[in-house]
C-alpha positions as CSV (number, residue, x, y, z in Angstrom):
1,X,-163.8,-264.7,-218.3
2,X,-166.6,-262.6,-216.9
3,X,-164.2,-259.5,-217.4
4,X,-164.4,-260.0,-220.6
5,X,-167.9,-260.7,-220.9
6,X,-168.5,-257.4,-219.1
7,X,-166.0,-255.4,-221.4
8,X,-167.9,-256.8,-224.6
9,X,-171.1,-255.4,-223.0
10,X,-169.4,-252.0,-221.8
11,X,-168.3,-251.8,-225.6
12,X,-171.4,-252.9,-227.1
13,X,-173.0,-250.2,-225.5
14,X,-170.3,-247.4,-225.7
15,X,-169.0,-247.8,-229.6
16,X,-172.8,-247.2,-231.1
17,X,-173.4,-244.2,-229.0
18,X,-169.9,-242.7,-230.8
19,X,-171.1,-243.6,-233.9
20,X,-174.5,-242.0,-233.9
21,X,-173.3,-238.9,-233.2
22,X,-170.5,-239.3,-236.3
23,X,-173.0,-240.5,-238.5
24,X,-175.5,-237.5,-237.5
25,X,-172.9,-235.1,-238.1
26,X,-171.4,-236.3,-240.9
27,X,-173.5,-238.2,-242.6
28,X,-176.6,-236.0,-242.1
29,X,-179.3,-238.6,-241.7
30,X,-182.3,-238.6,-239.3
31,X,-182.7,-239.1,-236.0
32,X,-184.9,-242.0,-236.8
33,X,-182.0,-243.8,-239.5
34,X,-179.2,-243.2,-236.9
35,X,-180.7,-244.5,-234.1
36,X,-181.5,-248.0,-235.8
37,X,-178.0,-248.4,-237.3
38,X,-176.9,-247.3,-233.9
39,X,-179.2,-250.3,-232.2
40,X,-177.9,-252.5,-234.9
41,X,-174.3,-252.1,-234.8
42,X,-174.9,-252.2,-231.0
43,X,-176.8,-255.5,-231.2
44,X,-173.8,-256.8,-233.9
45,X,-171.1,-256.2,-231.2
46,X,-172.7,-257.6,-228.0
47,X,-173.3,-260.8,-230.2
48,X,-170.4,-260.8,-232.1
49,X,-168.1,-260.4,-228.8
50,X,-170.5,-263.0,-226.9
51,X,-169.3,-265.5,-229.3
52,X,-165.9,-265.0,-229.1
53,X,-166.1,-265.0,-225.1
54,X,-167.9,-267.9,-225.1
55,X,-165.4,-269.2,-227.9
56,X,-162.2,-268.8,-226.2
57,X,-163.6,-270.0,-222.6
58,X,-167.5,-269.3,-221.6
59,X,-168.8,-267.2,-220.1
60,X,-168.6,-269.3,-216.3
């Protein structure tokens, strides 16, 4: 299980940083606005996958 615990970090950390640049690009919003939804969506992931790791066998 700690694999997956570490992949659900890797990810957590890698998928927002995509994102901000998408949503800079495309959506045109400040550096300010992207960097909080990217924070967010990072903090939404790493607690999100947490629970399922934990869920499906912990995280020892």
């Amino acid at each position: 299980m700690p694999f997956y615990a570490l992949f659900v970090i890797s990810a957590s950390i890698h998928a927002p940083i995509g994102i901000r640049k998408v949503l800079r690009e495309w959506a045109g919003l400040s550096y300010t606005t992207v960097n909080l939804l990217a924070l967010a969506l990072g903090a939404l992931f790493l607690v999100l996958g947490l629970r399922a790791v934990v869920a499906v066998g912990g995280l020892a």
